[in-house]
VOPAGU-2260 file (C-alpha; in pm, 1 decimal, decimal comma):
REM VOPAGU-2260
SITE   aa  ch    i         X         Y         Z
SITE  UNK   A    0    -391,1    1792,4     191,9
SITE  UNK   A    1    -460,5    1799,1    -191,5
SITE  UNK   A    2    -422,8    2150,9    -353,1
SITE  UNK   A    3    -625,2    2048,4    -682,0
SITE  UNK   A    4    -518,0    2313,0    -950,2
SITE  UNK   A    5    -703,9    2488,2   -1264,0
SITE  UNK   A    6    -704,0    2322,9   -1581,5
SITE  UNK   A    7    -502,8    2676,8   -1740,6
SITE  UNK   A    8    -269,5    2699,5   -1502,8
SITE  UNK   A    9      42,5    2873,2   -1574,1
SITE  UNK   A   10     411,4    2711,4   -1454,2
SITE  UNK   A   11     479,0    3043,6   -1273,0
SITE  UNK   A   12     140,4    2964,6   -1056,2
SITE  UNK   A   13     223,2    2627,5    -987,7
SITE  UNK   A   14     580,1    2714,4    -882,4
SITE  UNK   A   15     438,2    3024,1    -647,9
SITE  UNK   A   16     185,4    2719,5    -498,9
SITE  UNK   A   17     483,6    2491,1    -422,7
SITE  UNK   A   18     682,4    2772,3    -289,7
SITE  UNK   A   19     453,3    2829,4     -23,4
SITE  UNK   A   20     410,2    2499,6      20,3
SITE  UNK   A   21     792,4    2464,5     140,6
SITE  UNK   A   22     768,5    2842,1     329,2
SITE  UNK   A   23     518,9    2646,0     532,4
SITE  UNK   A   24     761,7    2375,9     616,8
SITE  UNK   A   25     609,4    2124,7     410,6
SITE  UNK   A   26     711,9    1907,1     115,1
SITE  UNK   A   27     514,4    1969,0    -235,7
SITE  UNK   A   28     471,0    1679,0    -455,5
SITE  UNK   A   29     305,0    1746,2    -805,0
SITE  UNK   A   30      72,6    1493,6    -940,7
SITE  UNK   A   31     -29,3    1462,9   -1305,3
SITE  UNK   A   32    -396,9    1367,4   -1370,3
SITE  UNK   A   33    -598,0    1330,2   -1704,3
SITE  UNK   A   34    -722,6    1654,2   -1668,7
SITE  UNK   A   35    -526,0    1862,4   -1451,5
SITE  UNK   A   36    -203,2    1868,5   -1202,2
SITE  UNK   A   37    -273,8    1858,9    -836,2
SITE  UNK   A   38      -8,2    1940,7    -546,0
SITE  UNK   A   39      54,7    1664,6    -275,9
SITE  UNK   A   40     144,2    1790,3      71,3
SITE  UNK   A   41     388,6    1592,0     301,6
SITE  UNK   A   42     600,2    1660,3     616,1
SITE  UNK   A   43     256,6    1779,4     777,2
SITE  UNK   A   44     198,5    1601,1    1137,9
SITE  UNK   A   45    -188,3    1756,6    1184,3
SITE  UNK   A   46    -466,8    1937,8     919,7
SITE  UNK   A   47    -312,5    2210,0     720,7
SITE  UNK   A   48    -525,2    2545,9     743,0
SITE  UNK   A   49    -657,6    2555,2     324,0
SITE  UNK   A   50    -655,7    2943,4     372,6
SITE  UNK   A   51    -317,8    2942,9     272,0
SITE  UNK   A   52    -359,8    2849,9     -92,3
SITE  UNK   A   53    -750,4    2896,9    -174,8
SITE  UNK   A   54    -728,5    3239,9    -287,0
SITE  UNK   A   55    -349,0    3179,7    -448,9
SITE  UNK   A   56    -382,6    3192,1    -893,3
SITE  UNK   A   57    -448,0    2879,5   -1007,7
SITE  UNK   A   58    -587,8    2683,8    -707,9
SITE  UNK   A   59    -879,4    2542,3    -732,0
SITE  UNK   A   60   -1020,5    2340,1    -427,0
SITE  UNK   A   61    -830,1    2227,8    -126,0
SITE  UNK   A   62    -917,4    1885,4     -39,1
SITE  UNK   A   63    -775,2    1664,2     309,5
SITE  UNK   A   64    -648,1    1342,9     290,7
SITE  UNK   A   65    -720,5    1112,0     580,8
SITE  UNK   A   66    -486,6     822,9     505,5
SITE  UNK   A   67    -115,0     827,5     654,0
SITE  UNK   A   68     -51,1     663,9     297,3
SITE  UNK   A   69    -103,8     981,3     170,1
SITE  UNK   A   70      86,1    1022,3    -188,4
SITE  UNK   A   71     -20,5     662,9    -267,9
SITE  UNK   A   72    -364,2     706,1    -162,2
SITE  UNK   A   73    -673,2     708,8    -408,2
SITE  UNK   A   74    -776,2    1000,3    -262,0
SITE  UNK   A   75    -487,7    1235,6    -361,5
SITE  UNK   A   76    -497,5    1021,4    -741,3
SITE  UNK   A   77    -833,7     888,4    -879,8
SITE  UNK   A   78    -673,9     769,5   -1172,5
SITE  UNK   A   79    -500,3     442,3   -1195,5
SITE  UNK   A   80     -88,0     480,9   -1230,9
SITE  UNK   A   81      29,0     360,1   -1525,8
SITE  UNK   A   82     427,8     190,0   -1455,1
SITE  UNK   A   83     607,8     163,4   -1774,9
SITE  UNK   A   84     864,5     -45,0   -1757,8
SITE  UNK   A   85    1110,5     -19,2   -2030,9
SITE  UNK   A   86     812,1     -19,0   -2255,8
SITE  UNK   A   87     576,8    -230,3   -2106,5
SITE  UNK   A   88     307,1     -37,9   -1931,9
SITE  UNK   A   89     144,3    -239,3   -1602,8
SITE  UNK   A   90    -208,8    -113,6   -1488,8
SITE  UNK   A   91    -349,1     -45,1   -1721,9
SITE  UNK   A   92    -607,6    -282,0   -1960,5
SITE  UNK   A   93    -382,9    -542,7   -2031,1
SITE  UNK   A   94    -263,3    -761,6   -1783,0
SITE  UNK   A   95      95,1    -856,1   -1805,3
SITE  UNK   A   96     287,3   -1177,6   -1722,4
SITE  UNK   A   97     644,4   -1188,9   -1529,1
SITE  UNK   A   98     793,9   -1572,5   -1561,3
SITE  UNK   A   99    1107,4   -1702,7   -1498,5
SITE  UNK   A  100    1278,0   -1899,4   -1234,7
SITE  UNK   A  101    1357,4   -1820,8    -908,1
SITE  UNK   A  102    1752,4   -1834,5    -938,0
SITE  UNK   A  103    1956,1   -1804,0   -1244,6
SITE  UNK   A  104    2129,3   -2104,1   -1175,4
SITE  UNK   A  105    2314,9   -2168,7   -1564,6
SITE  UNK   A  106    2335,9   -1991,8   -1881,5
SITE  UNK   A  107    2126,3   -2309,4   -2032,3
SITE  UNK   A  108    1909,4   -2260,5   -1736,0
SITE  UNK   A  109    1824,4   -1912,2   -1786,7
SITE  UNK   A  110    1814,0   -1930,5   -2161,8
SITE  UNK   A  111    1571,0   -2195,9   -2172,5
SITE  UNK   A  112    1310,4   -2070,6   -1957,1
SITE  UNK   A  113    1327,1   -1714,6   -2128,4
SITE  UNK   A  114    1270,6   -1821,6   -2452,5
SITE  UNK   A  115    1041,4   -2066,2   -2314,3
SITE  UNK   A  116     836,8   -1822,3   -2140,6
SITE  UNK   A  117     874,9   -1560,0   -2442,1
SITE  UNK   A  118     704,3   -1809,6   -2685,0
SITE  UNK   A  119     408,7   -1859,6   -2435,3
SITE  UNK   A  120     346,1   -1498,6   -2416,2
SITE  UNK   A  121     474,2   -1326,8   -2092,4
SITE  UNK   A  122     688,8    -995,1   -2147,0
SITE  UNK   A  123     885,7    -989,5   -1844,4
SITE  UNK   A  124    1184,4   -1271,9   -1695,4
SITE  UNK   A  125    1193,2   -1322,2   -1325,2
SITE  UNK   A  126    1530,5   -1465,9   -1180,4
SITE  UNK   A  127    1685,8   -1400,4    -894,6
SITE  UNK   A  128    2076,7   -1344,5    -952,6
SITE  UNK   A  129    2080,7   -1204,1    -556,6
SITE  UNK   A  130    1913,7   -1495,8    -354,5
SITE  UNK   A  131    1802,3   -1415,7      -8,7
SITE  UNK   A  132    1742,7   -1730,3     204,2
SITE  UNK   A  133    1632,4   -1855,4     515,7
SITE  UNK   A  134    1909,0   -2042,1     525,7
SITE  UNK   A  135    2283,9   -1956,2     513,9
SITE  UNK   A  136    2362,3   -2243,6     377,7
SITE  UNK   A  137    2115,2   -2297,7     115,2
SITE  UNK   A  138    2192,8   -2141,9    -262,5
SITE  UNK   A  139    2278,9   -1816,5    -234,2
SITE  UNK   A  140    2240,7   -1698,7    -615,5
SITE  UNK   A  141    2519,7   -1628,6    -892,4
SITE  UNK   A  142    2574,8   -1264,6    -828,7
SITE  UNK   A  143    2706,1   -1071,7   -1084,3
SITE  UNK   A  144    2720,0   -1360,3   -1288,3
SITE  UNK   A  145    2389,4   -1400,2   -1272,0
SITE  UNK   A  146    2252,5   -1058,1   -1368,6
SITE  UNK   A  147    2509,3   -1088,1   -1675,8
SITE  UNK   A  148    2312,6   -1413,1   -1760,1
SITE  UNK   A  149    1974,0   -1176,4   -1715,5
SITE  UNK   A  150    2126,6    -918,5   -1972,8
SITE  UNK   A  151    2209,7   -1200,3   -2202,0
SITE  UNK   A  152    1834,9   -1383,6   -2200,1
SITE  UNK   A  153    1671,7    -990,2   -2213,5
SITE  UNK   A  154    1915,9    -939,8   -2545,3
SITE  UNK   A  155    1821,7   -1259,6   -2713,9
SITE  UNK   A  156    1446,1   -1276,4   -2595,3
SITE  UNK   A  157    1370,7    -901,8   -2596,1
SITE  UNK   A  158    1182,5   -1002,9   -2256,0
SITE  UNK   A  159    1230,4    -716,9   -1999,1
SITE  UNK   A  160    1417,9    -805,9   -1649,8
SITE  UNK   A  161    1254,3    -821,5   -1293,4
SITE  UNK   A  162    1517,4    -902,8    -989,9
SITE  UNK   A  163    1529,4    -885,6    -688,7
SITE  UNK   A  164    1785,0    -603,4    -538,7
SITE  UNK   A  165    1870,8    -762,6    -132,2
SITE  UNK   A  166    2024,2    -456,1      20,2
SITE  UNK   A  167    2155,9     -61,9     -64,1
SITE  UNK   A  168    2552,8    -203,4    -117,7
SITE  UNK   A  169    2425,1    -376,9    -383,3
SITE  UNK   A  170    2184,5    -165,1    -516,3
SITE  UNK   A  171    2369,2       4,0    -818,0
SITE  UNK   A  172    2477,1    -311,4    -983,4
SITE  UNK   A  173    2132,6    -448,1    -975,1
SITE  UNK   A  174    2011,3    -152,0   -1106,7
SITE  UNK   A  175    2211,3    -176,6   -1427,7
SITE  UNK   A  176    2070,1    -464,5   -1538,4
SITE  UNK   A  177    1726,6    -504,4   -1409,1
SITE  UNK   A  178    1419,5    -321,8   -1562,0
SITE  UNK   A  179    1247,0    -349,9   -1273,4
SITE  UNK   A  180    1376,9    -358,1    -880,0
SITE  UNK   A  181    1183,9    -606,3    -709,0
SITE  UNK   A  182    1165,1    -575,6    -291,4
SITE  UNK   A  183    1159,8    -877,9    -132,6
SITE  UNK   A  184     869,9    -978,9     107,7
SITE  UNK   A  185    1209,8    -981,1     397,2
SITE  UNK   A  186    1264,8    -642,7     276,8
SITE  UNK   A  187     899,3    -476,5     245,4
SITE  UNK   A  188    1022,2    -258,6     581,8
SITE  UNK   A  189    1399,8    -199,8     523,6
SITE  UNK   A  190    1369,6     148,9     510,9
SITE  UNK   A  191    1665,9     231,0     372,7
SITE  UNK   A  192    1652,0      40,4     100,6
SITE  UNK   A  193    1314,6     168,3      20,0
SITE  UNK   A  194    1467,8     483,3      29,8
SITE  UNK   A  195    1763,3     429,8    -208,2
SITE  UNK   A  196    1523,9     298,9    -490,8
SITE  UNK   A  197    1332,2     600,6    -380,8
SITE  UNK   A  198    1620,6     804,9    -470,0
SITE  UNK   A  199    1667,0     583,5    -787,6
SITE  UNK   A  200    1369,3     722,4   -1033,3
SITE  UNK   A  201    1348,0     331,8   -1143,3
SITE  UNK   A  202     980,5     116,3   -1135,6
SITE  UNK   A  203     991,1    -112,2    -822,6
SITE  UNK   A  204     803,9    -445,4    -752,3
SITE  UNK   A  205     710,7    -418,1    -401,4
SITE  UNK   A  206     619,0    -713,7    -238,8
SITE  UNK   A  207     395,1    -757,8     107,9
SITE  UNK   A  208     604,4    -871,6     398,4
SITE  UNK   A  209     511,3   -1223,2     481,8
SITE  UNK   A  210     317,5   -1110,4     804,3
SITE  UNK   A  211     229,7    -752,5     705,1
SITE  UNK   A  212    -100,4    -584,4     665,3
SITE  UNK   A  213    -215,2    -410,7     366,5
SITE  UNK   A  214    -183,7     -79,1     526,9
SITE  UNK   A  215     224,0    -152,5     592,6
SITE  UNK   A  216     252,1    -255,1     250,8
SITE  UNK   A  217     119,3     125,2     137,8
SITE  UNK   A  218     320,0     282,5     380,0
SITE  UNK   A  219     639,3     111,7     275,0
SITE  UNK   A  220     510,1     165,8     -78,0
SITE  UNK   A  221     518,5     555,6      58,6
SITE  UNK   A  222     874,8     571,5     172,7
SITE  UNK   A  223     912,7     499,8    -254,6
SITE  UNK   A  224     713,6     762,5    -370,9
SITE  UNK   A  225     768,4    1033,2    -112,5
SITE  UNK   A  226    1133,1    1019,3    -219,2
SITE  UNK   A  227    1026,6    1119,2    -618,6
SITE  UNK   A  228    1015,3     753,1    -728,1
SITE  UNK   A  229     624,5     742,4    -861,0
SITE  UNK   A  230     712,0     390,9   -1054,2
SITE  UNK   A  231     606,6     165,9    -787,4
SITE  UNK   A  232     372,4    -177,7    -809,3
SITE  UNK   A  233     228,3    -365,2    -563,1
SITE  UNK   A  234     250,5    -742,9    -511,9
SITE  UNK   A  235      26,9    -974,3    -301,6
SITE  UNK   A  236     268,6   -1276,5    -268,8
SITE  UNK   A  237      75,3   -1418,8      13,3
SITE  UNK   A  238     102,3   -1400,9     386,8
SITE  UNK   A  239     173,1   -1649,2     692,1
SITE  UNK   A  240    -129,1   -1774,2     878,4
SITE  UNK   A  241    -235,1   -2021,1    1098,6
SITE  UNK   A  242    -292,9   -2298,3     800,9
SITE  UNK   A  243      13,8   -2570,7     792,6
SITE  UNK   A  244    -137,5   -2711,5     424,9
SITE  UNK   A  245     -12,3   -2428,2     193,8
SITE  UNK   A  246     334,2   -2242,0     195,3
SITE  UNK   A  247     142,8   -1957,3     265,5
SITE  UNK   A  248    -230,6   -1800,4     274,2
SITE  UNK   A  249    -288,4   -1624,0     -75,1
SITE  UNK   A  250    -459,7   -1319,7      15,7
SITE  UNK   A  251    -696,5   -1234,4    -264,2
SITE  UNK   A  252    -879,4   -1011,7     -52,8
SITE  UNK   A  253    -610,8    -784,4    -105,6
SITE  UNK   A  254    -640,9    -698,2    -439,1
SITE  UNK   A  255   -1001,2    -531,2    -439,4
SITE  UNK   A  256    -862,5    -350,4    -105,6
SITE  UNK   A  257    -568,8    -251,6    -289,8
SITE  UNK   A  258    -719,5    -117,2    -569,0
SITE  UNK   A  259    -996,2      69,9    -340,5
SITE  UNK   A  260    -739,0     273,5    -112,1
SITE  UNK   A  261    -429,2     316,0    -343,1
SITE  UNK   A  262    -420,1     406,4    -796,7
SITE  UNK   A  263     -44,8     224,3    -762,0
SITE  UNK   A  264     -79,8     -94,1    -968,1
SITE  UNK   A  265    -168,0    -490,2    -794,5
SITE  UNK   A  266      72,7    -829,0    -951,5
SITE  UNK   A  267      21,8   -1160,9    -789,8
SITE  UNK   A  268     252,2   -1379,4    -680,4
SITE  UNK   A  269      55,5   -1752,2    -663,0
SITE  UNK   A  270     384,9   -1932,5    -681,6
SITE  UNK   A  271     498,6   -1809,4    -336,5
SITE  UNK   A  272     117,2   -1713,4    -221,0
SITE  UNK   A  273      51,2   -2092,6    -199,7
SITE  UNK   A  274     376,6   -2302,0    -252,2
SITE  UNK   A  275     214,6   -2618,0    -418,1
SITE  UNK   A  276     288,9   -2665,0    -851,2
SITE  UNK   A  277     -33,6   -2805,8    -879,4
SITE  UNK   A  278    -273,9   -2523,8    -693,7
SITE  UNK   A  279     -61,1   -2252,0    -906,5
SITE  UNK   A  280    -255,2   -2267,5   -1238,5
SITE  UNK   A  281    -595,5   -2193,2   -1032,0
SITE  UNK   A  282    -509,8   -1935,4    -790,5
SITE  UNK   A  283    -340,9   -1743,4   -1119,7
SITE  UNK   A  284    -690,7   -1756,3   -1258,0
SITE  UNK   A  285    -893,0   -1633,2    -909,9
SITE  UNK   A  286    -586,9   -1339,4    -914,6
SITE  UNK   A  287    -678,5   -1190,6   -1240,6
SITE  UNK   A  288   -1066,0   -1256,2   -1188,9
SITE  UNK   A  289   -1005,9   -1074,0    -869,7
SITE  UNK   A  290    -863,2    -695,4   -1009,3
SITE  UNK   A  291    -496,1    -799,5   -1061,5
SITE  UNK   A  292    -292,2    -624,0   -1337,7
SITE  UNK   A  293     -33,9    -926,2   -1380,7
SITE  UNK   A  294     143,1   -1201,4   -1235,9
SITE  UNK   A  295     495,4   -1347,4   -1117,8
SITE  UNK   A  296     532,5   -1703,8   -1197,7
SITE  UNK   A  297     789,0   -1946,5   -1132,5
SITE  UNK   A  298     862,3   -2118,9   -1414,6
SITE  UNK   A  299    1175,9   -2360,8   -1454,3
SITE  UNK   A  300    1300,8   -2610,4   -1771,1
SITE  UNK   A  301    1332,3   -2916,1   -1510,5
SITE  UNK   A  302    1148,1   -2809,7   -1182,8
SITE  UNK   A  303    1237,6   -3098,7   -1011,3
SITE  UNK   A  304    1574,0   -3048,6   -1023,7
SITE  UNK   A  305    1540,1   -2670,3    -939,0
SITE  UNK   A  306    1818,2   -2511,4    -681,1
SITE  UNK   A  307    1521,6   -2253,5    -503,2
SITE  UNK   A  308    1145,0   -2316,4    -479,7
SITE  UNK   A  309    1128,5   -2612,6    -744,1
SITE  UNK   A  310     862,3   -2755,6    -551,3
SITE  UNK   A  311     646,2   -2440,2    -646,6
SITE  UNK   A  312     762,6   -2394,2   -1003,1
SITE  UNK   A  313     594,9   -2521,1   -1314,6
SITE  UNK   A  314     776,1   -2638,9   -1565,9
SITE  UNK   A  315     687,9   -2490,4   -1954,0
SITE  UNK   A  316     434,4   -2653,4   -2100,8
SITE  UNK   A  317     204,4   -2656,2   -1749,1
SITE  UNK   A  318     311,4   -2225,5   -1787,5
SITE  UNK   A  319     143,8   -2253,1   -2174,1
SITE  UNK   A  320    -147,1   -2388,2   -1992,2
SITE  UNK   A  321    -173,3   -2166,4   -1730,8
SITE  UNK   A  322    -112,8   -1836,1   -2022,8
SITE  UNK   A  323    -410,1   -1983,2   -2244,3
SITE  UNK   A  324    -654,2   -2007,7   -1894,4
SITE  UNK   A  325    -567,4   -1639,3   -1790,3
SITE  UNK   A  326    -624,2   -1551,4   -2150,4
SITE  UNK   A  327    -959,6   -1622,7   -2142,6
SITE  UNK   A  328   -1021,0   -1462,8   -1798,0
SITE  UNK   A  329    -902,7   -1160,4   -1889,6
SITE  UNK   A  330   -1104,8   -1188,7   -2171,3
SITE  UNK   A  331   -1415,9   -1214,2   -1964,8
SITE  UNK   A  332   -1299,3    -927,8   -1711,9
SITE  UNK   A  333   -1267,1    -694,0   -2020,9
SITE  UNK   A  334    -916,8    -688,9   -2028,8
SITE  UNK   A  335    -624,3    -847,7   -2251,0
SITE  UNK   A  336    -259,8   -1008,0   -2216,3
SITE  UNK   A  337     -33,8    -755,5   -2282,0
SITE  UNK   A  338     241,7    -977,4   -2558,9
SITE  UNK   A  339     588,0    -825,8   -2715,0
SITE  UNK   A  340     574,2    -790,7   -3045,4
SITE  UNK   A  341     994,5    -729,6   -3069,6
């Protein structure tokens, strides 16, 4: 349930409504609107009776919420959320650009593409400095070294930091450097890591497992926000199907789906949604077309030499081209490419 409340009312009426709230059993989870502040209800396994608040100061309407996703849900927020991330908002009209590559492999490495990437526009540097792979055997990341290396680009560039954090033990010393946690397709439903950046008050990049529905992503996306942690963002990265030509099946269907059923913000991932250099540059340009509110590129100095995903990685002047195409599509959408000015 949604207890919408008036437009005057007063903290003491608010507090009495979530008070009750908890005397019921229940969880209350305020939500800020344009106009006014409605109270979230979780904890709840059936309908709650409205009697219980309608005639309490300061309520005015009680309104159900039918989906399990329910504190991510556009029904209980009609507004789009707004993630700022260390200054850079992402949702709202401009759409915002995450490059990088996808391990810090070298200071010269890392330092390249950032600046690289800077001068082309985007405002945020993917690397991964914790490297998850298929294989044991195949590079593993730089660790702590590498997030140092992430701290050092973000200082010289003034480009903000997206990394992936791989598990809770690891957690804290990710979150000291990055600006924004990204989850891991592998780790969409590791609940207790979902939980500890819950915990964490600090924006999150969630990605969609690779063979996850859109209603798992929101609910994993839910185990976020029903700890306190409203800062989350959604990412399509694409999923595994049936088709052997492509890394994986972009699904661009998800974006106008996403963006019906939840106000959290949509990034696309076309590096790892299709897994071919050259198809990159046009599936960037159907993803913004589409609804989405930014991208994650992989970008790399010398792709071909790349220790992770090299064969999906463009290489800097192909990412200039791609920047000027989405330019213009955001342009035509009614939107804008959100650029540092630091």
């Amino acid at each position: 349930m949604l207890i919408v409340l008036t437009t005057d009312v007063t903290p003491q009426a608010q507090k009495a409504v979530e008070d009750r709230v908890r005397e019921l059993g229940f969880t209350p989870h305020a939500i800020e609107g344009a106009g006014r502040t409605a109270i979230g209800i979780t904890g709840n396994k059936g309908p709650v009776d409205p009697g219980h608040f309608r005639l309490m100061e300061g309520v005015a309407d009680c309104i159900p919420v039918t989906a399990p996703y329910k504190l991510v849900s556009r029904e209980v927020k009609h507004e789009d959320t707004v993630v700022d991330v260390a200054g850079v908002p992402i949702g709202g009209r401009e759409i915002v650009v995450m490059a990088g590559p996808c391990a810090v492999e070298s200071e010269q490495q890392i330092l390249a593409a950032a600046r690289g990437v800077r001068k082309s526009g985007a405002s945020l540097l993917r690397g991964g400095a914790f490297k998850p792979r298929t294989s044991p055997y195949d590079f593993q990341g730089l660790r702590q070294k590498g997030l140092e290396l992430l701290e050092k680009a973000r200082g010289e560039t003034g480009l903000k930091v997206v990394t992936e954090v791989k598990d809770t033990e690891t957690l804290p010393l990710v979150a000291e450097s990055a600006d924004l946690l990204q989850i891991g397709a592998r780790n969409m439903q590791n609940f207790s890591l979902l939980e500890a950046v819950g915990d964490l008050r600090k924006p999150v990049l969630l990605k969609r497992g690779m063979s996850s529905t859109i209603k798992e992503l929101l609910m994993a996306a839910e185990y976020i926000v029903s700890r306190g942690n409203k800062q989350v963002i959604l990412c399509e990265r694409g999923i595994r199907t049936f088709e052997t030509m492509t890394r994986n099946t972009l699904d661009l269907n998800a974006v106008p789906m996403l963006k019906a059923h939840s106000h959290l913000p949509v990034v696309v991932d076309p590096s790892h949604g299709i897994g071919i250099r050259s198809a990159v540059l046009p599936m960037a340009r159907a993803a913004i077309a589409a609804g989405a509110d930014g991208l994650i590129i992989e970008v790399h100095p010398d792709p071909d030499r790349a220790l992770s995903d090299g064969m999906q990685s463009l290489d800097l002047p192909r990412f200039e081209v791609l920047m000027r195409e989405i330019e213009k599509i955001a342009s035509a959408v009614g939107r804008s490419l959100h650029r540092i000015t630091a």
